[in-house]
VMD Tcl script that builds the backbone (N, CA, C; Angstrom):
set m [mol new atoms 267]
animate dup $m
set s [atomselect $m all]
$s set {name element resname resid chain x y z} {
  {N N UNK 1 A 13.132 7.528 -10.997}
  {CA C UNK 1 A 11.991 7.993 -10.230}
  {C C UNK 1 A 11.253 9.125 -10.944}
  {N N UNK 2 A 11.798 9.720 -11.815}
  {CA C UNK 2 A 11.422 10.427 -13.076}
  {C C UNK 2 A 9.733 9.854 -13.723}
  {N N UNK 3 A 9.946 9.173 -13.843}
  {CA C UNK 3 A 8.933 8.299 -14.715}
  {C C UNK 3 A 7.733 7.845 -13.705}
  {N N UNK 4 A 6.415 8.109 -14.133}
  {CA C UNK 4 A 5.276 7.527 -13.425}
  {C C UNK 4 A 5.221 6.234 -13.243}
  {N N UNK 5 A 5.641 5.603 -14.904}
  {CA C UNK 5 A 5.377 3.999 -14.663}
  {C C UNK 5 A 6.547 3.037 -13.815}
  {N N UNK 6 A 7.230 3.603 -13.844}
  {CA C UNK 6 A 8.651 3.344 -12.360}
  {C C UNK 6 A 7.811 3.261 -10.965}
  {N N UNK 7 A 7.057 4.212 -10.950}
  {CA C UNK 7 A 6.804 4.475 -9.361}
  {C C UNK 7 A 5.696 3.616 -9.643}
  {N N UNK 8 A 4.861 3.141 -10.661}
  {CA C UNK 8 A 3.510 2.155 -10.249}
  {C C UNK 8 A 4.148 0.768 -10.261}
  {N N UNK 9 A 5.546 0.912 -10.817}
  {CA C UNK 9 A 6.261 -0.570 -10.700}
  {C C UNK 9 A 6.845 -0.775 -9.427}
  {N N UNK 10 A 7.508 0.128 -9.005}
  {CA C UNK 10 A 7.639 0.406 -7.098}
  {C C UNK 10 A 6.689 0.013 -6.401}
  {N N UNK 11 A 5.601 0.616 -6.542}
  {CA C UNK 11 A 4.690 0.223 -5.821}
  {C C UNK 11 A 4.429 -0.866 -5.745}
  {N N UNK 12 A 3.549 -1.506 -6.692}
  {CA C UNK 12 A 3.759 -3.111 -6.708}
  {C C UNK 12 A 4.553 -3.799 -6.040}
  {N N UNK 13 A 5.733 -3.334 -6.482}
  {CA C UNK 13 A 6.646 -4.563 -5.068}
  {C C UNK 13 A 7.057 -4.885 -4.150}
  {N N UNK 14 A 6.588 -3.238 -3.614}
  {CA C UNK 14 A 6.600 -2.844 -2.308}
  {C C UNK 14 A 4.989 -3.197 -1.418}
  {N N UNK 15 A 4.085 -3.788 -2.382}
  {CA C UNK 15 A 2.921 -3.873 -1.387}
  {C C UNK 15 A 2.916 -5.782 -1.104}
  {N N UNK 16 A 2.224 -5.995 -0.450}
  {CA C UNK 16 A 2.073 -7.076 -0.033}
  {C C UNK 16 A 0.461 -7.506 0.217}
  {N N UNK 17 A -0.393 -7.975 0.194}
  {CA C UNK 17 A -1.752 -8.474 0.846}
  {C C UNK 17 A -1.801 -10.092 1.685}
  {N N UNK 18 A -2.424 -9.735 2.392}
  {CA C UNK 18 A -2.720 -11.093 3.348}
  {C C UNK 18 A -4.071 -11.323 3.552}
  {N N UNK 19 A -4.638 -12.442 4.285}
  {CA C UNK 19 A -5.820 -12.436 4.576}
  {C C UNK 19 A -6.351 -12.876 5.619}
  {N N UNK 20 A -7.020 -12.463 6.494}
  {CA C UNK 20 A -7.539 -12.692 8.217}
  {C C UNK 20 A -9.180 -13.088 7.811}
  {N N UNK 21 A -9.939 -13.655 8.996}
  {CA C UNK 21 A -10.909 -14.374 8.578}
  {C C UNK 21 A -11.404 -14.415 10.301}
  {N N UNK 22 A -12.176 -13.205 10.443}
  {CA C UNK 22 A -13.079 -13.603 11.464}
  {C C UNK 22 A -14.118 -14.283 11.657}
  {N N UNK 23 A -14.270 -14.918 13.339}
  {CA C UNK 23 A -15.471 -16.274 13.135}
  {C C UNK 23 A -16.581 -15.256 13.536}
  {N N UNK 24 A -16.902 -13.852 13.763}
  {CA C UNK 24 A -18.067 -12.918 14.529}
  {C C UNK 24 A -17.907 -13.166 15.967}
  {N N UNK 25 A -19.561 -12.780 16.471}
  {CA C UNK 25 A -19.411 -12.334 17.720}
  {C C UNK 25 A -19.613 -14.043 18.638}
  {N N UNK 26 A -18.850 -13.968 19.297}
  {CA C UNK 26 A -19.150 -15.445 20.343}
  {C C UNK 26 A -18.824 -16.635 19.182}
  {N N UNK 27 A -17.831 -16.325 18.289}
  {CA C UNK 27 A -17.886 -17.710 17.402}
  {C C UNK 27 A -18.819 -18.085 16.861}
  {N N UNK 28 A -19.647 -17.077 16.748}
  {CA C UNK 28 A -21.171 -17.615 15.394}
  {C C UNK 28 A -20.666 -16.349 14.241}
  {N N UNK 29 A -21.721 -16.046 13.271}
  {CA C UNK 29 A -21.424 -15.213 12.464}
  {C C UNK 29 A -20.948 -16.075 11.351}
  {N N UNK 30 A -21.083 -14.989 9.929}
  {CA C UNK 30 A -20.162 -15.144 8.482}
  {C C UNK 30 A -18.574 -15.719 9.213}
  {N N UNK 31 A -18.255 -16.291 8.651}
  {CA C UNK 31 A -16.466 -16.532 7.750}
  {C C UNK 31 A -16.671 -15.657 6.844}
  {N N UNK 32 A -15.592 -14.235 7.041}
  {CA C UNK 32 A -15.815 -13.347 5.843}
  {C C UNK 32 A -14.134 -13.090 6.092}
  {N N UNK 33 A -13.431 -13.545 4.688}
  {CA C UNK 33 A -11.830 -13.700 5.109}
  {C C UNK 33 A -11.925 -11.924 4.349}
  {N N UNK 34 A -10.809 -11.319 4.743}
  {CA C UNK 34 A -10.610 -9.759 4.917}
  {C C UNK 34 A -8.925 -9.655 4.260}
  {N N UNK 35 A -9.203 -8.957 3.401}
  {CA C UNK 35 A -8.097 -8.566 2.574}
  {C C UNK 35 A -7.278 -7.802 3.271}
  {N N UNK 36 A -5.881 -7.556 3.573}
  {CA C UNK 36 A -5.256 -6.364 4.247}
  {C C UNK 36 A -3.848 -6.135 3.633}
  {N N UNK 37 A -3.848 -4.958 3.210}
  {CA C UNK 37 A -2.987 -4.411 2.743}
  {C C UNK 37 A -1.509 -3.849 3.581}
  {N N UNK 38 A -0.186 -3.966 2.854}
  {CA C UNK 38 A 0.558 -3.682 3.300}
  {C C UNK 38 A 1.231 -2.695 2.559}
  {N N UNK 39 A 2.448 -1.774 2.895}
  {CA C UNK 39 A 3.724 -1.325 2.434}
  {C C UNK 39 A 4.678 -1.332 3.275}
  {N N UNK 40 A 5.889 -2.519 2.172}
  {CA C UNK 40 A 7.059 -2.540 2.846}
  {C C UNK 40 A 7.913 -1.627 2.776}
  {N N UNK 41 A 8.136 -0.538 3.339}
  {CA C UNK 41 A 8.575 0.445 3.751}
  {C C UNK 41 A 9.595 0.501 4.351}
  {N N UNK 42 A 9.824 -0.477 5.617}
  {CA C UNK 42 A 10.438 -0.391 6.936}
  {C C UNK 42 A 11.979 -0.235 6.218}
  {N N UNK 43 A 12.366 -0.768 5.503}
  {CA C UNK 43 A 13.773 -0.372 5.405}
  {C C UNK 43 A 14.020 0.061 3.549}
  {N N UNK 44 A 13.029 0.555 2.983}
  {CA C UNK 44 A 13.660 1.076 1.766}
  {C C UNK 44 A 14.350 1.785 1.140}
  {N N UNK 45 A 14.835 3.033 3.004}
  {CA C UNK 45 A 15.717 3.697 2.710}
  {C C UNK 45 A 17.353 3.104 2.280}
  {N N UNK 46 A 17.105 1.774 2.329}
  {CA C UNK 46 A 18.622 1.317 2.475}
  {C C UNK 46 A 18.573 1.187 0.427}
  {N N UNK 47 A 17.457 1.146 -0.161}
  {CA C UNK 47 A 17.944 1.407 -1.462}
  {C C UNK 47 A 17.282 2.403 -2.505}
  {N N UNK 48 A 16.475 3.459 -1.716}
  {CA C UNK 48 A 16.256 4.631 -2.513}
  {C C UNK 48 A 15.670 5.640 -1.422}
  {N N UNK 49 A 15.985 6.983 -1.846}
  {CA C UNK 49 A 15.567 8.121 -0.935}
  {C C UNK 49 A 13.883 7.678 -0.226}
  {N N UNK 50 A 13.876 7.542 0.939}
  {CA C UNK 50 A 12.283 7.271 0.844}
  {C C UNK 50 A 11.486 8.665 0.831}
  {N N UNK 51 A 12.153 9.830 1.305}
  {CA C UNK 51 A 11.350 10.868 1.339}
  {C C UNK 51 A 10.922 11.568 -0.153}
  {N N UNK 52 A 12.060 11.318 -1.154}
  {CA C UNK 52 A 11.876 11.432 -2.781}
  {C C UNK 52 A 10.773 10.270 -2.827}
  {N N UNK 53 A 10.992 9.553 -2.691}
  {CA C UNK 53 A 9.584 8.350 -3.345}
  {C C UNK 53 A 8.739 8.629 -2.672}
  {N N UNK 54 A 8.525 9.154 -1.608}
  {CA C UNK 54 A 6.948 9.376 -0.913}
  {C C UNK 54 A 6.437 10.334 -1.486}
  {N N UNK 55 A 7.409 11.319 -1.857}
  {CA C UNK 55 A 6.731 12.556 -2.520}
  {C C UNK 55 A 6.452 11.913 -3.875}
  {N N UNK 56 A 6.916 11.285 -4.627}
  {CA C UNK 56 A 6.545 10.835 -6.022}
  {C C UNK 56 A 5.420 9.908 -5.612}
  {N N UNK 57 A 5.113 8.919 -4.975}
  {CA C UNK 57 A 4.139 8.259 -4.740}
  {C C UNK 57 A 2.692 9.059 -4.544}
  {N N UNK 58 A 2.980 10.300 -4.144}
  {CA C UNK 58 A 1.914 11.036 -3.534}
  {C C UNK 58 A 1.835 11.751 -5.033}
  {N N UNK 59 A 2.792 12.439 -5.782}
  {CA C UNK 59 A 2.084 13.330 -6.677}
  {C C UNK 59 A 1.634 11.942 -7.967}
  {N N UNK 60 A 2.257 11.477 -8.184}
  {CA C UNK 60 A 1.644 9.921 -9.477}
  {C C UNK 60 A 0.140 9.782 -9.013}
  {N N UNK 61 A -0.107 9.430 -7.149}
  {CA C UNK 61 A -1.721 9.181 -6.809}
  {C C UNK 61 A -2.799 10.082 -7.194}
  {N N UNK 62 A -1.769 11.176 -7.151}
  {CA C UNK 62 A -2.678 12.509 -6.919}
  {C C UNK 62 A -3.177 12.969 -8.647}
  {N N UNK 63 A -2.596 12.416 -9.961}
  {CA C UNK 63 A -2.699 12.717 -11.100}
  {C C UNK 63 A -4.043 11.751 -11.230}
  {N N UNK 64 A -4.776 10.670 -10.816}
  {CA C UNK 64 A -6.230 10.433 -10.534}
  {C C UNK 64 A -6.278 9.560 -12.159}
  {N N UNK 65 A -5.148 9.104 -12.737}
  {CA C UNK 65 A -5.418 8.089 -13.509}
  {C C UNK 65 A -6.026 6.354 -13.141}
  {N N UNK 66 A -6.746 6.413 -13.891}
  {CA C UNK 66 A -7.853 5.269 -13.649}
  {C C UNK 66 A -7.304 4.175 -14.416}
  {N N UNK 67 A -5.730 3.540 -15.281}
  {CA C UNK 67 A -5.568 2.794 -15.206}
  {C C UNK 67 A -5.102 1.892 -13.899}
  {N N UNK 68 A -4.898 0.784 -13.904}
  {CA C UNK 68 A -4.326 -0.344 -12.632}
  {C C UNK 68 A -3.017 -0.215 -12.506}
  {N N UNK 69 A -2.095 0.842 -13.270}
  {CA C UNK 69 A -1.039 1.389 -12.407}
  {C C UNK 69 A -1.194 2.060 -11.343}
  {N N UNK 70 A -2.449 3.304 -11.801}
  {CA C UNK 70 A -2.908 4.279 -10.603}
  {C C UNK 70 A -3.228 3.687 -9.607}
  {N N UNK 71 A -4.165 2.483 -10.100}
  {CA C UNK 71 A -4.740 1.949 -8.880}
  {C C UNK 71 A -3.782 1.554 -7.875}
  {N N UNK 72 A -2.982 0.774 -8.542}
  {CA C UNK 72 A -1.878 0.167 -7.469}
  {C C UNK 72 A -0.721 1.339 -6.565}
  {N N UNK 73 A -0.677 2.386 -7.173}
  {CA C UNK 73 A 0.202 3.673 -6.611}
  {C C UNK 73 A -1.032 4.170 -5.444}
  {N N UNK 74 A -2.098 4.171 -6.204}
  {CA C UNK 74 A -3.207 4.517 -5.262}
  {C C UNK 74 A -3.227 3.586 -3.554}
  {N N UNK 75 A -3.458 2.118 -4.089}
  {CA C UNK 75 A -3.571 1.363 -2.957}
  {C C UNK 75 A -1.888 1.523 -2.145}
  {N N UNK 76 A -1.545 1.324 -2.523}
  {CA C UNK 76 A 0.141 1.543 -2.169}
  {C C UNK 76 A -0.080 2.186 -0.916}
  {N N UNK 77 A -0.199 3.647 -1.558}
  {CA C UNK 77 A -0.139 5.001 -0.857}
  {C C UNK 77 A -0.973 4.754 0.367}
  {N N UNK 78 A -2.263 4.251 0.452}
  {CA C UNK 78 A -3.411 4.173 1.881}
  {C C UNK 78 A -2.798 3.198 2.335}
  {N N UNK 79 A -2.096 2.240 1.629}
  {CA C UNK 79 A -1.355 1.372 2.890}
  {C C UNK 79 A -0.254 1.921 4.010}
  {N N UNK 80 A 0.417 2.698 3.055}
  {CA C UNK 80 A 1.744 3.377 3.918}
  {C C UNK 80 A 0.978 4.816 4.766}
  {N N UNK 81 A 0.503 4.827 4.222}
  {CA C UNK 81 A -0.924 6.345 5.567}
  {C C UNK 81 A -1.193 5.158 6.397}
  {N N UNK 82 A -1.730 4.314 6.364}
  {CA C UNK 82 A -2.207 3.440 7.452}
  {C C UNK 82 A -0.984 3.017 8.352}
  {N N UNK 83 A -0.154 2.864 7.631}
  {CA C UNK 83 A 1.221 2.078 8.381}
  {C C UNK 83 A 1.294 3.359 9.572}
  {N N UNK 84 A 1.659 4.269 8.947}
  {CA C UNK 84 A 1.876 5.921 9.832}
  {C C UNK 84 A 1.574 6.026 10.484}
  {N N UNK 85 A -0.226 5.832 10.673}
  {CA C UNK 85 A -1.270 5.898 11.729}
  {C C UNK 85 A -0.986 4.723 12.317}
  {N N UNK 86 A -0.355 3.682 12.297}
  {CA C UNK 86 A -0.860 2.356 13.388}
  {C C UNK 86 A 0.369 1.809 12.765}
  {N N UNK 87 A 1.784 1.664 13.360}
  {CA C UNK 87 A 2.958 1.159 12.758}
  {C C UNK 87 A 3.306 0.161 13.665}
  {N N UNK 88 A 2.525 -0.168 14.429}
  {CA C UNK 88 A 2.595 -1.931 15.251}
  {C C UNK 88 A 1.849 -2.630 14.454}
  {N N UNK 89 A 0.528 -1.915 13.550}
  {CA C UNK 89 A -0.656 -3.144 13.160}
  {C C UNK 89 A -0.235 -3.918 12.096}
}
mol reanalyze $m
mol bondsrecalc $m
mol representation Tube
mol addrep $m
């Protein structure tokens, strides 16, 4: 957990995407299918500290590298804030 590129490899396998596809209002409207992001979280304490990796997840995001590791530590991270805020959705 030392290592940045560990935690953008974490990340990765811990996220997931799906896709939902509303018909609009009254069933008229675009088909505009909607990307949604996940982090599987719910039980990672069973194979690494999650409160050590949240804090590493947060300082790796926070170093604002613009390769597609960052990105993915980046997206990671607003998934698991979202989970926090809304952990039924």
């Amino acid at each position: 957990m030392k290592d940045d590129a560990m935690i953008a490899v974490f990340a990765k396998a811990f996220t997931s995407h799906s896709w939902s596809q509303g018909l609009g209002m009254a069933g008229l409207g675009d088909r505009v299918a909607k990307r949604n992001t996940r982090a599987g979280v719910d039980s990672i304490d069973k194979i690494l500290d999650k409160a050590a990796f949240r804090a590493r997840v947060e300082e790796t995001a926070g170093k604002n590298t613009q390769d597609e590791a960052g990105a993915a530590v980046r997206e990671f991270l607003a998934a698991w804030k979202r989970q926090d805020e809304n952990p039924h959705d």
